[in-house]
Backbone bond lengths (Angstrom), bond angles and torsions (degrees), N, CA, C in turn:
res aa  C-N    CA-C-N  psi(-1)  N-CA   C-N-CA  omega(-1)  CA-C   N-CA-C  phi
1 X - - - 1.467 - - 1.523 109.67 -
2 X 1.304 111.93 134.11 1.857 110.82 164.17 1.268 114.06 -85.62
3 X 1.522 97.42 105.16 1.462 109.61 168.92 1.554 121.55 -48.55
4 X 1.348 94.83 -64.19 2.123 98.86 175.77 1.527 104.75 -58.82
5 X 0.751 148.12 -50.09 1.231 139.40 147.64 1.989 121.79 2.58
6 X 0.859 89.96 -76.06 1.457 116.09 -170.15 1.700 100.64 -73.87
7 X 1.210 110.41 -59.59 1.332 116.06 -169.72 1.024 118.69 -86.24
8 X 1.711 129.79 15.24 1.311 141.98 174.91 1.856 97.00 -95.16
9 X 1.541 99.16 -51.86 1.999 106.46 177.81 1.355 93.36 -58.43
10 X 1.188 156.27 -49.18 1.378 177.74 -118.31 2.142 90.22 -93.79
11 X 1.133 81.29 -91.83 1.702 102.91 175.74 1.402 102.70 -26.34
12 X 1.552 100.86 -72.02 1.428 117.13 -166.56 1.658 112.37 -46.53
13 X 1.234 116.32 -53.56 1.815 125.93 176.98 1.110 84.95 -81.33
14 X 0.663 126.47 5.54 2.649 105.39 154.46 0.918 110.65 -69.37
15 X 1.634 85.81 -62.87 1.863 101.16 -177.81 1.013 138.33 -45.93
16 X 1.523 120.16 -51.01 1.528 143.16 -170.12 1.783 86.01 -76.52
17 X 1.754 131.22 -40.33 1.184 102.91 -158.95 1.726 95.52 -99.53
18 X 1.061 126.10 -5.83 1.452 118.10 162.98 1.728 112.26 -66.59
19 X 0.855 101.90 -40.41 1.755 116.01 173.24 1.656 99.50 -42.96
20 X 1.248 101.14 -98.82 1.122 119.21 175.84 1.618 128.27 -24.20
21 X 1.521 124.38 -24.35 1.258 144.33 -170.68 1.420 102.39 -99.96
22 X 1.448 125.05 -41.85 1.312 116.06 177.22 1.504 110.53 -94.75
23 X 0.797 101.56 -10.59 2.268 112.69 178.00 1.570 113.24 -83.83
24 X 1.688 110.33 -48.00 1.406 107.88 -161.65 1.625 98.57 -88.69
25 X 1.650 114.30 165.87 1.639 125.95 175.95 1.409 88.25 -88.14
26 X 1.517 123.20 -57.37 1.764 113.73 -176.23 1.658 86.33 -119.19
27 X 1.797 113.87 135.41 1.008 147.84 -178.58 1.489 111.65 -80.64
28 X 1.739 97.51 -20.00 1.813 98.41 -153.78 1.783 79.54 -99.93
29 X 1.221 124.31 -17.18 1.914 107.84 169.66 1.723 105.94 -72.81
30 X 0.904 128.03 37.38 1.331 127.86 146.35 1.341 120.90 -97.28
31 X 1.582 108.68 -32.61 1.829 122.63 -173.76 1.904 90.75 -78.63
32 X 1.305 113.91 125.93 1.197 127.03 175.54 1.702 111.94 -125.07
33 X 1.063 157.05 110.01 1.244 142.09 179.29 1.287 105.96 -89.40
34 X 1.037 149.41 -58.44 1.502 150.91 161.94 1.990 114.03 -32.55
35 X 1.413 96.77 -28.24 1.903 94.66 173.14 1.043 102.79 -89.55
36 X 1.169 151.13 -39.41 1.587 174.08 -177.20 1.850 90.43 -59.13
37 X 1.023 107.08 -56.04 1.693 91.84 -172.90 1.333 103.03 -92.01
38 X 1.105 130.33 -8.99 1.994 129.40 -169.91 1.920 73.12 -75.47
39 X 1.416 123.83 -65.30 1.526 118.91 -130.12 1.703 86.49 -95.91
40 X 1.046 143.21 -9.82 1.566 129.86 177.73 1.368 107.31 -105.64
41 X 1.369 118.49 -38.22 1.388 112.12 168.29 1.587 138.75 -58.82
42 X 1.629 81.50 -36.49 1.689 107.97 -167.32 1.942 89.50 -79.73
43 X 0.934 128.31 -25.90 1.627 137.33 -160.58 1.497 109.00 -78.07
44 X 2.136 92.05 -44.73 1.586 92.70 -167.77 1.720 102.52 -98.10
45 X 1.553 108.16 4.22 1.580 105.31 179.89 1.861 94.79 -89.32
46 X 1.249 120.79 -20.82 1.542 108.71 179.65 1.369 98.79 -89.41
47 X 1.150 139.47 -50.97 1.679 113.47 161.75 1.028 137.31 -3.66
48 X 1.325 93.91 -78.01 1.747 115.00 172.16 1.308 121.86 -78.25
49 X 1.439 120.26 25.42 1.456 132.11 156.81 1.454 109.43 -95.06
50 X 1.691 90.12 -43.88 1.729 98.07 -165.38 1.821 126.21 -81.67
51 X 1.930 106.38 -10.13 1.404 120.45 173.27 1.270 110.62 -141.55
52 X 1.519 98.67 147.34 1.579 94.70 170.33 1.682 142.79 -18.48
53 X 0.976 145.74 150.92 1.105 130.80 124.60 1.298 145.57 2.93
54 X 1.385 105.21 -66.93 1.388 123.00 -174.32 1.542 97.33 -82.68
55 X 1.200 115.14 -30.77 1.685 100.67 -161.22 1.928 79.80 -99.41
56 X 1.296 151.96 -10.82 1.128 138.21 -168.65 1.789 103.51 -69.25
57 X 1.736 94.08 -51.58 1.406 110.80 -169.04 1.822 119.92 -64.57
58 X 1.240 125.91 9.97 1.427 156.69 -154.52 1.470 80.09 -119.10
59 X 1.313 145.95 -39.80 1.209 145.63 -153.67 2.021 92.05 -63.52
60 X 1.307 112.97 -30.12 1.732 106.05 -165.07 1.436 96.43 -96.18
61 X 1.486 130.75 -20.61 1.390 130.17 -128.99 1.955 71.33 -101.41
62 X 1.419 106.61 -41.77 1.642 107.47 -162.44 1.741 104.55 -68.53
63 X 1.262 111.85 -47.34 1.297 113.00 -163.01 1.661 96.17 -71.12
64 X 1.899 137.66 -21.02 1.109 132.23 153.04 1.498 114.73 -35.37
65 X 1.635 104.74 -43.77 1.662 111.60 -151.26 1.897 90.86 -74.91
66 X 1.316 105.59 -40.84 1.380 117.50 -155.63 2.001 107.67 -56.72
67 X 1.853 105.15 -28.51 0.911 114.09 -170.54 1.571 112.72 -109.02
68 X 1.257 117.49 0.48 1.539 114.19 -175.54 1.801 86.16 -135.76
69 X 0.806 146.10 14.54 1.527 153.22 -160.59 2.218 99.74 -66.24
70 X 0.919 113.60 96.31 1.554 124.24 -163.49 1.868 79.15 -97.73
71 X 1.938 110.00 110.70 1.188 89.17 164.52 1.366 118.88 -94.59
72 X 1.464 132.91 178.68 1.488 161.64 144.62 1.267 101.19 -13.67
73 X 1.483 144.54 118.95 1.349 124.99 141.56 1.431 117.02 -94.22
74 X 1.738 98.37 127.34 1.184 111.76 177.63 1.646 133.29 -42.37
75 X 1.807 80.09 -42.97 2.287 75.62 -170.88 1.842 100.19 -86.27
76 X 1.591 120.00 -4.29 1.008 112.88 162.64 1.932 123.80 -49.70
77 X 1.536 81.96 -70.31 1.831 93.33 144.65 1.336 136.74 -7.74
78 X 1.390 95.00 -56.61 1.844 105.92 -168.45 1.498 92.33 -101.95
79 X 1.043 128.00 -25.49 1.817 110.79 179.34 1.838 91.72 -66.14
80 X 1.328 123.37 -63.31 1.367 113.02 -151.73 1.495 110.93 -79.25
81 X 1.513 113.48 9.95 1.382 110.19 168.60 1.985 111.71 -92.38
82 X 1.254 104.69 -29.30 1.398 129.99 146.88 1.471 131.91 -11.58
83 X 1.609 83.22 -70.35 1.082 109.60 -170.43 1.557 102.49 -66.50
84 X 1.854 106.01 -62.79 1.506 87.66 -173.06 1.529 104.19 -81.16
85 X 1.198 149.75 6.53 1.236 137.77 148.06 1.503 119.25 -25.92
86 X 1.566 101.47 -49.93 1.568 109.35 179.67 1.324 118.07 -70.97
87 X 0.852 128.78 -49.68 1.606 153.32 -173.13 1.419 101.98 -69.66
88 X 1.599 131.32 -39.17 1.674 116.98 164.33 1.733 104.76 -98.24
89 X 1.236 128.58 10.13 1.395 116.26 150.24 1.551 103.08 -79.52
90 X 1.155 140.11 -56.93 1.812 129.90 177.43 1.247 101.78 -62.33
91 X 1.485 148.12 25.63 1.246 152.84 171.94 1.433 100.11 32.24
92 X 1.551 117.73 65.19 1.426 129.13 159.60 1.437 117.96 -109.53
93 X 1.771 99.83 90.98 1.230 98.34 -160.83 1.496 105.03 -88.74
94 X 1.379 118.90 -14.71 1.625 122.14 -174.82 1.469 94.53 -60.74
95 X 1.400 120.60 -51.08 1.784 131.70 -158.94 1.601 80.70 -61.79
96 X 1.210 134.32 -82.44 1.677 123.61 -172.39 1.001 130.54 -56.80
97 X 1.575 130.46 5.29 1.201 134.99 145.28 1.571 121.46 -84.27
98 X 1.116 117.09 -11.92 1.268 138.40 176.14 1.593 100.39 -80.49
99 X 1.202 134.34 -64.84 1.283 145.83 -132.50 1.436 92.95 -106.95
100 X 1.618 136.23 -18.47 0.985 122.01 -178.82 1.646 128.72 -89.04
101 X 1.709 91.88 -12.57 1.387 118.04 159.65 1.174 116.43 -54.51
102 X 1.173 149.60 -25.12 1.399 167.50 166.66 1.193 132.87 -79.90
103 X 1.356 114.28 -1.46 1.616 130.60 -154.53 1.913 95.48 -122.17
104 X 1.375 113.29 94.25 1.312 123.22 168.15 1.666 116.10 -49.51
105 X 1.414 122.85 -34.22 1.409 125.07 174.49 1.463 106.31 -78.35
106 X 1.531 108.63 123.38 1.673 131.15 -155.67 1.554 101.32 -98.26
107 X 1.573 120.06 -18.95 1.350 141.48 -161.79 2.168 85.05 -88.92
108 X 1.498 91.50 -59.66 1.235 95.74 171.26 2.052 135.36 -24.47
109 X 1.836 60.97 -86.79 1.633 75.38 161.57 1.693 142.59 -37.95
110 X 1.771 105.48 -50.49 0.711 90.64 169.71 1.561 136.45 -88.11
111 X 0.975 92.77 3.51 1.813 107.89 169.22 1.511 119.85 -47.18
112 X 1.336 105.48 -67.88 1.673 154.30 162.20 1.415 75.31 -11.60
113 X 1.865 91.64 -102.03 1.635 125.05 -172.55 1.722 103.58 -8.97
114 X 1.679 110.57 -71.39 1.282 120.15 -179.38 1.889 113.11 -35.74
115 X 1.011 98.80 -56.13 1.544 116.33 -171.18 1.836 104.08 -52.32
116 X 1.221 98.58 -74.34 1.461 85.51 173.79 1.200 148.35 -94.86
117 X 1.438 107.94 31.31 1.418 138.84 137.44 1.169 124.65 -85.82
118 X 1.204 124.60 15.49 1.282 151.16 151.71 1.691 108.17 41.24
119 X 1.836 91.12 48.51 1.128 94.18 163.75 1.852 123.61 -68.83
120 X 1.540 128.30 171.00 1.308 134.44 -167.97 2.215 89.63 -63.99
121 X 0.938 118.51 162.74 1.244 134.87 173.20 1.254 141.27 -83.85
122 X 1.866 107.95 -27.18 1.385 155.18 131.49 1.724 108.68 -26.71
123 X 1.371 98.87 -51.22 1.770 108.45 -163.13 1.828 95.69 -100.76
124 X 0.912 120.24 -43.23 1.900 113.70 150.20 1.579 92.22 -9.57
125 X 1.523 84.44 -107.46 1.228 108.16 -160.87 1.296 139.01 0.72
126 X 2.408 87.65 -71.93 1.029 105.96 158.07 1.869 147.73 -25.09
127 X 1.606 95.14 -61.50 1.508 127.16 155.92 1.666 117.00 -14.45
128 X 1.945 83.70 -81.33 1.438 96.46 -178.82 1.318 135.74 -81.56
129 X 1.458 112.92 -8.88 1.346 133.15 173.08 1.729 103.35 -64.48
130 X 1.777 113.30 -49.94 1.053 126.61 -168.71 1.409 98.99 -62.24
131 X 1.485 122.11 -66.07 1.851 101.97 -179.07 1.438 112.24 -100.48
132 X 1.363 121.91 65.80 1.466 120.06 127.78 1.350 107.52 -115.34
133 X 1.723 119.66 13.50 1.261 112.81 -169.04 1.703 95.95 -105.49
134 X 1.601 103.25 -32.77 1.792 110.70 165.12 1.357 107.29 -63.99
135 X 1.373 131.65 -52.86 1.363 132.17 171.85 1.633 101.86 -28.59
136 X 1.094 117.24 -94.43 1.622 136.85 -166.45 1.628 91.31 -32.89
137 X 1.219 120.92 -69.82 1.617 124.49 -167.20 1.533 100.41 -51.12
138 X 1.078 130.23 -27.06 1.572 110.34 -162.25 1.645 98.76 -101.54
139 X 1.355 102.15 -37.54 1.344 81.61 178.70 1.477 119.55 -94.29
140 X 1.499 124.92 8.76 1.742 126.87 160.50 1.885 94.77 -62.82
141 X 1.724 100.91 -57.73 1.846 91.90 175.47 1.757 103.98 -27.10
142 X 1.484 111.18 -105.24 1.353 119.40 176.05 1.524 134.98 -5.43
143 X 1.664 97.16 -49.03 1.906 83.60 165.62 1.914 96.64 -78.03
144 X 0.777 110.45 -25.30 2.181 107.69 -173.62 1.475 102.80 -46.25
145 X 1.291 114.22 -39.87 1.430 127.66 -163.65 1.703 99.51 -74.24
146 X 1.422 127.23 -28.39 1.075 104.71 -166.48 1.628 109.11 -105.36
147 X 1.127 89.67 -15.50 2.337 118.26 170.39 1.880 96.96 -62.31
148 X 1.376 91.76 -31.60 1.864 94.94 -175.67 1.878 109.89 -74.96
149 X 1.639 104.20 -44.17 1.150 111.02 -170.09 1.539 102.77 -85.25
150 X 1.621 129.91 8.05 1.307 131.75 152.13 1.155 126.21 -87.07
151 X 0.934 109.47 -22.43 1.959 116.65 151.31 1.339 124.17 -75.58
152 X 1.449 111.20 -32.76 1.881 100.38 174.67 1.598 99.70 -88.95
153 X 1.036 122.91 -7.65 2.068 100.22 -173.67 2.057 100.78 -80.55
154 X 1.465 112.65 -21.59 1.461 82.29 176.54 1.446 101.68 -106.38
155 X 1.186 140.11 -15.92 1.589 122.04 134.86 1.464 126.79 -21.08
156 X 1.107 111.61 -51.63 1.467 107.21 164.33 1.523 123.34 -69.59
157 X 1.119 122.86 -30.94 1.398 134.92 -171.26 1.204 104.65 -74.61
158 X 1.549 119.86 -35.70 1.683 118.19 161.63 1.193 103.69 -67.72
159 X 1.248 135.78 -28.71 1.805 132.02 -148.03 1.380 81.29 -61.97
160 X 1.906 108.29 -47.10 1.398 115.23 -143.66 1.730 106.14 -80.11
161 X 1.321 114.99 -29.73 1.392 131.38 170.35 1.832 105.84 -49.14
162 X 1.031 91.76 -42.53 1.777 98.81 179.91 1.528 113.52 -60.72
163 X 1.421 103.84 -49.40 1.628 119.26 -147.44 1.744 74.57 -84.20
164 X 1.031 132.22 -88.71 1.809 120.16 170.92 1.120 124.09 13.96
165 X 1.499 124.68 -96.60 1.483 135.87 145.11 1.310 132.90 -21.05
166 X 1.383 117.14 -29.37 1.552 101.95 159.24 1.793 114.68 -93.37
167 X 1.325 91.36 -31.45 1.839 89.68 168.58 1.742 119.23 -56.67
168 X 1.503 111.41 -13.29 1.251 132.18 -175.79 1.913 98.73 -77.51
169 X 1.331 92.25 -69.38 1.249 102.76 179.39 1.204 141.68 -19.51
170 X 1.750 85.15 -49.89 1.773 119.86 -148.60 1.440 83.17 -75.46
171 X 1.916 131.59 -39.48 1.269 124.40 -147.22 1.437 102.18 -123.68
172 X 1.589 128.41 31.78 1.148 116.08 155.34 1.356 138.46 -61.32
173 X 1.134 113.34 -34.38 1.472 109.51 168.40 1.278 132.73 -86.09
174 X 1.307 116.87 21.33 1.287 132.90 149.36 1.240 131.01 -93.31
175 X 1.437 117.51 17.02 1.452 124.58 -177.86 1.070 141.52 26.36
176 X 1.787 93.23 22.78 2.134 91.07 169.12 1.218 131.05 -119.27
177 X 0.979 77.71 110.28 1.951 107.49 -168.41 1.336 89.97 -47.98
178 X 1.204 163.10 -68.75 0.936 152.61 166.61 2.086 116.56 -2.59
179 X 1.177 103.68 -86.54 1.078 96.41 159.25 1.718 139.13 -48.84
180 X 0.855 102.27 -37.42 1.557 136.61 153.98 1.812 103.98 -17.28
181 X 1.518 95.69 -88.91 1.264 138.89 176.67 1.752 92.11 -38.43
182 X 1.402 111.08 -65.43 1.629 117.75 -165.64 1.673 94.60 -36.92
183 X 1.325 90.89 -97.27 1.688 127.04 176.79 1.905 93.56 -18.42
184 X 0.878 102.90 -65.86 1.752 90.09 -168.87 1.916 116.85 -70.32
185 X 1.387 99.90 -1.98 1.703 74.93 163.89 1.468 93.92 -112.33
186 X 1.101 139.88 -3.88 1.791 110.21 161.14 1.293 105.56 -82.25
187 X 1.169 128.89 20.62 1.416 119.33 178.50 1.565 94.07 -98.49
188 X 1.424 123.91 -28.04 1.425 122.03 -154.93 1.784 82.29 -122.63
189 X 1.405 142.53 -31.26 1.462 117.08 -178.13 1.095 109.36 -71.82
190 X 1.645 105.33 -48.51 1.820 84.92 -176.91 1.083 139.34 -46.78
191 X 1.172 136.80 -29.37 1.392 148.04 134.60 1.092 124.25 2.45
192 X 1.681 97.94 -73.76 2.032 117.30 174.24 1.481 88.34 -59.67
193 X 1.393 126.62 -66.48 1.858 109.88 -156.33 1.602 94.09 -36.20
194 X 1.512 103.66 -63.99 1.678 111.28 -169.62 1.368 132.68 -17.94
195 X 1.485 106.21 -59.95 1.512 131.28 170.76 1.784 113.58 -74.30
196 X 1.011 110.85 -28.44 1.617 118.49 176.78 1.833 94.81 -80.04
197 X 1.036 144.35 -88.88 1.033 160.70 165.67 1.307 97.79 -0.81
198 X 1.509 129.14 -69.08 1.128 121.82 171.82 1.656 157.61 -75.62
199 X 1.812 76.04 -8.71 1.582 87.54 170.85 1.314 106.93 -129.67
200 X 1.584 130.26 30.63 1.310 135.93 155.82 1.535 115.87 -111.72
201 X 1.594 128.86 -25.77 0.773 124.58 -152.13 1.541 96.33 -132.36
202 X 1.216 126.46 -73.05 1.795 141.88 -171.48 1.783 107.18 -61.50
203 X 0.983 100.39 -52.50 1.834 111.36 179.74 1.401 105.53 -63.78
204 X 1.291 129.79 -71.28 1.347 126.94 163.74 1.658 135.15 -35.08
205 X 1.525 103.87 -54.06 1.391 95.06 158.80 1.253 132.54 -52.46
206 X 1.064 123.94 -50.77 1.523 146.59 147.64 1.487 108.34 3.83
207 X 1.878 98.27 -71.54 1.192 113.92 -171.55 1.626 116.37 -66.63
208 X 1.213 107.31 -11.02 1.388 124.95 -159.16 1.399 108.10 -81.50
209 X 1.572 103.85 -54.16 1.362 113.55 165.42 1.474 132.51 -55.70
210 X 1.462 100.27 -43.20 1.560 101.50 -179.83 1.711 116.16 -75.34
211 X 1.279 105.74 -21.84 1.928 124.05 160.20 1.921 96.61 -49.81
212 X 1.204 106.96 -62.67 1.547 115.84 -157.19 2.085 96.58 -78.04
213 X 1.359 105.77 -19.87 1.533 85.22 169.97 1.705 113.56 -93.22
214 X 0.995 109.00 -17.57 1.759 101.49 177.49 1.116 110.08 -85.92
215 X 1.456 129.84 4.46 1.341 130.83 -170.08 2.192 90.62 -101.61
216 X 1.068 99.70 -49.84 1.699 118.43 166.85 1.241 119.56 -34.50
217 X 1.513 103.57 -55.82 1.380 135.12 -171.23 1.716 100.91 -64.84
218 X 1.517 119.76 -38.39 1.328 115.17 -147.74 1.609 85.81 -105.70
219 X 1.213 125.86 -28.80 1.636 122.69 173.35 1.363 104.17 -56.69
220 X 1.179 109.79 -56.10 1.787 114.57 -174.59 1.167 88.98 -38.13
221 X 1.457 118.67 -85.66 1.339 123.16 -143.25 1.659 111.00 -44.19
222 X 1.413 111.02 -51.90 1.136 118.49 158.02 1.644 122.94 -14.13
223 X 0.926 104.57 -73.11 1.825 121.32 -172.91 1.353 99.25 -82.73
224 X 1.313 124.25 -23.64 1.949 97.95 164.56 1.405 89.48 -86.87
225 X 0.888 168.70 -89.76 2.250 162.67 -152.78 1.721 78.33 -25.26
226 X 0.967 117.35 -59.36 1.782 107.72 -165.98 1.401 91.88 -55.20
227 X 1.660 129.27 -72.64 1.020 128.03 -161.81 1.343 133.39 -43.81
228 X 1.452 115.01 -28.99 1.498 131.09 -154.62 1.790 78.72 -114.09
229 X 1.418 138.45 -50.38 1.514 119.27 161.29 1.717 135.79 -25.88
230 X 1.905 93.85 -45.75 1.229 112.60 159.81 1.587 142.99 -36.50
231 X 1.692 91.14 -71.30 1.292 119.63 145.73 1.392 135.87 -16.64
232 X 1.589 110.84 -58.88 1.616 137.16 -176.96 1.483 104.01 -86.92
233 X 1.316 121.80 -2.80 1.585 123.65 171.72 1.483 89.26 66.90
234 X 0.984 138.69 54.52 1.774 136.75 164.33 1.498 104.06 -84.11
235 X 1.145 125.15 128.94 1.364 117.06 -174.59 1.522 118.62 -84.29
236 X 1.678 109.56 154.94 1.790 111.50 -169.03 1.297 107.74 -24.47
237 X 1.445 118.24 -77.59 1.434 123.67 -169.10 1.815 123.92 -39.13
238 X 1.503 116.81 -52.71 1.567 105.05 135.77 1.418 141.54 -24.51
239 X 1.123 105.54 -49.75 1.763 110.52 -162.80 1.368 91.51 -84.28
240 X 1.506 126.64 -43.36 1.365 113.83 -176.03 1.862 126.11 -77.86
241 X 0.920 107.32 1.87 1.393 133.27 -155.41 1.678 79.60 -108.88
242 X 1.281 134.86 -56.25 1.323 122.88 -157.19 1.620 99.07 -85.86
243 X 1.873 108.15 -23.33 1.177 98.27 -169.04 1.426 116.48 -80.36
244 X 1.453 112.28 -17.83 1.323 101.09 178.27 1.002 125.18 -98.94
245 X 1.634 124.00 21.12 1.718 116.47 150.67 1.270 101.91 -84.37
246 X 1.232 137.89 -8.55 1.527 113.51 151.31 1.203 121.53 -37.98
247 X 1.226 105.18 -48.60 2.152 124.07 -166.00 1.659 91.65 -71.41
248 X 1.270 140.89 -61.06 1.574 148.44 130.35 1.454 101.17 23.00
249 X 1.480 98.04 -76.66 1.445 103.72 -164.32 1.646 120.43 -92.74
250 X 1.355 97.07 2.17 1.608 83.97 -168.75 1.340 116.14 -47.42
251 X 1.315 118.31 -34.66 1.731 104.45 -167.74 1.105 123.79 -62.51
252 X 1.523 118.00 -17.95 1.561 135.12 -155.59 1.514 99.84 -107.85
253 X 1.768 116.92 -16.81 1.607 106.77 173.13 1.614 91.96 -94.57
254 X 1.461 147.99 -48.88 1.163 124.66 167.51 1.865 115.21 -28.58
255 X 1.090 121.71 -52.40 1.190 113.05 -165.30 1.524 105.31 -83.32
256 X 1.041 104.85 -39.77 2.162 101.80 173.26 1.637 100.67 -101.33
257 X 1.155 118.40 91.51 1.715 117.92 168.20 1.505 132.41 -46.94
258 X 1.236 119.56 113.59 1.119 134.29 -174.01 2.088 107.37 -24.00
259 X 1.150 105.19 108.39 1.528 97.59 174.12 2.019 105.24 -81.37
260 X 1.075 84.59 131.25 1.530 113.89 168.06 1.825 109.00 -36.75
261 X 1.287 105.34 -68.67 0.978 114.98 -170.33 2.050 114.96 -45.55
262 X 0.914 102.22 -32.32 1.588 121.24 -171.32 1.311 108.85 -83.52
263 X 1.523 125.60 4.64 1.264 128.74 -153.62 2.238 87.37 -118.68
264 X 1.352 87.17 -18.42 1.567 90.80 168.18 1.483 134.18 -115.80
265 X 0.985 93.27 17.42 1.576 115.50 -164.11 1.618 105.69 -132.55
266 X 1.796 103.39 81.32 1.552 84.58 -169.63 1.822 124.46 -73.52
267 X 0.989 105.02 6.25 1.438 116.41 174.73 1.459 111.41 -69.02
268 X 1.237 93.70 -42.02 1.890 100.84 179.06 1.343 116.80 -102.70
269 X 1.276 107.15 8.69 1.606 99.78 -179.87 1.288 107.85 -110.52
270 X 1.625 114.36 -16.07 1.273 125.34 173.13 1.295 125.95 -82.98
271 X 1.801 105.16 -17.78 1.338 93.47 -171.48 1.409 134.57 -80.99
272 X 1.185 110.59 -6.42 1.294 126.66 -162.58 2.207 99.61 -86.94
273 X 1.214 98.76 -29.79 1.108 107.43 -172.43 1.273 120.48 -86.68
274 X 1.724 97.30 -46.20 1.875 99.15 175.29 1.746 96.43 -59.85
275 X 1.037 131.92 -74.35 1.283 126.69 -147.42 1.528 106.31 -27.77
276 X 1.257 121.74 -44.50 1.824 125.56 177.38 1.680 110.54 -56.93
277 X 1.626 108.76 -39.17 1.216 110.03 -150.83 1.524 89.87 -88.42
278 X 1.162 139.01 -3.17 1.866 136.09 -135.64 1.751 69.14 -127.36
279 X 1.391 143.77 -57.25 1.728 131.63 -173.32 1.440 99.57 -58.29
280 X 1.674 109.52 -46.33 1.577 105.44 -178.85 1.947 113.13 -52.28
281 X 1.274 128.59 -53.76 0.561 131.31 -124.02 1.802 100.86 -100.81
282 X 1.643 96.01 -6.21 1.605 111.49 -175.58 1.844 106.94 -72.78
283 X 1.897 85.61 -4.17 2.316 66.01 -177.56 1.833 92.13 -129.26
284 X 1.334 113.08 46.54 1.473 113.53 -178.00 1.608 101.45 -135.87
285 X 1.401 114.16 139.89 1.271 120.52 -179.10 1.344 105.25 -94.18
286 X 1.614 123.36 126.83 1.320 122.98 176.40 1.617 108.16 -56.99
287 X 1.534 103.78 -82.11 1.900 128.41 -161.93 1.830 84.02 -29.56
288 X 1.379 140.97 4.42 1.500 118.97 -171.12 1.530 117.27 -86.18
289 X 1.934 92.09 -19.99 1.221 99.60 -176.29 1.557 109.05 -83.78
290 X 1.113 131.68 16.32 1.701 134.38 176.19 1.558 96.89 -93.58
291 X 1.463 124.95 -36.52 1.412 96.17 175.11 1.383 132.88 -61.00
């Protein structure tokens, strides 16, 4: 489960309802049911104008992911690339056909697979370059979708501000404040749902996702540098040495995002990495990894 996650919406509805409890004379004219459905209904009916079906209905499956989201550990990663690092330097290919059966990362796997099928290294690349580049695209779509539905909830919240105010209108000269009273706070809550809705709930997720794809993005890359290390017969102690200035750097590829382009270009995709792994690697004896 994501704790910050949860306990950030958590925080957030404290706030707004501690606010509200020491500010308002009645607390319960904040609860609107009629603004509540103008700005969530009206939000998730322009959604589902503006995307498929199939990609609308992903709308519950993501905000699941957003809140139970179990990430990847990286140096987990680098031990089991390691591992078979060693095992296809002694050209034990039964042991890595064995061991790859076991390996829940599918990105992994098929890396592996590639390697000792001794496909060209060129066409690796290719492969894996190609879906972390579908990866990234589908899920930039997916957080877009929810950056989209943060623009229609306070659109709606005016819709609903409107529809208020003229229902206000319509019954002034009937002098009942009562009605009065109704009509004018969905003219003015929907609004708050609007702006709450979108910058507690839709905007954030949003952000959540595109956090959780560059983090995706930078594992991949990770495990193809292992893969294409593989490939070049570089021995364990290399591959792990380069792999863990990835782990080094993670904070600095979250904040500068992995460019695409470098992911095919092993000259440039390497360089940033060997340079860490080439200081590491000046006080380690290779021939150790043959025993």
């Amino acid at each position: 489960m994501n704790f910050s996650t949860i306990l950030g919406i958590i925080i957030g509805v404290a706030i707004i309802t501690f606010v509200v409890l020491i500010s308002a004379i009645d607390p319960m004219s904040f609860l609107n049911v009629p603004g509540i459905i103008i700005v969530l209904g009206g939000t998730l009916a322009a959604t589902m104008v503006s995307y498929p079906g199939k990609e609308f209905f992903r709308i519950f499956k993501l905000i699941r992911l957003v809140l139970y989201d179990n990430e990847v550990s990286a140096k987990e990663q680098i031990v089991e690339i390691e591992q078979l690092a060693r095992q296809w330097f002694r050209d034990d290919v039964r042991g890595i056909e064995r061991a790859i059966e076991s390996i829940d990362n599918k990105f992994l796997k098929t890396g592996v697979q590639l390697v000792i099928d001794k496909t060209p290294l060129e066409d690796i690349i290719d492969l894996l370059h190609w879906r972390i580049t579908r990866l990234r695209a589908q899920e930039q779509a997916e957080a877009q979708m929810f950056m989209s539905m943060a623009s229609f909830a306070p659109a709606f919240g005016m819709l609903g501000t409107l529809i208020g105010l003229i229902n206000m209108l319509s019954i002034m000269d009937n002098r009942d404040f009562t009605e009065i009273g109704f009509n004018l706070a969905i003219a003015l809550v929907t609004t708050f749902y609007g702006l709450l809705a979108a910058n507690l709930i839709f905007k954030p997720i949003a952000t959540k996702l595109e956090r959780r794809t560059e983090k995706r993005v930078m594992l991949m890359t990770m495990v193809m540098e292992g893969i294409t290390l593989m490939s070049q017969r570089r021995t364990p102690s290399f591959i792990r040495a380069t792999l863990d200035s990835f782990i080094a750097q993670h904070e600095d590829e979250l904040h500068d995002p992995v460019d695409l382009e470098e992911l095919d270009d092993p000259s440039l995709r390497s360089d940033r990495v060997v340079r860490n792994s080439d200081r590491e690697m000046r006080h380690r004896i290779e021939p150790k990894d043959l025993s």
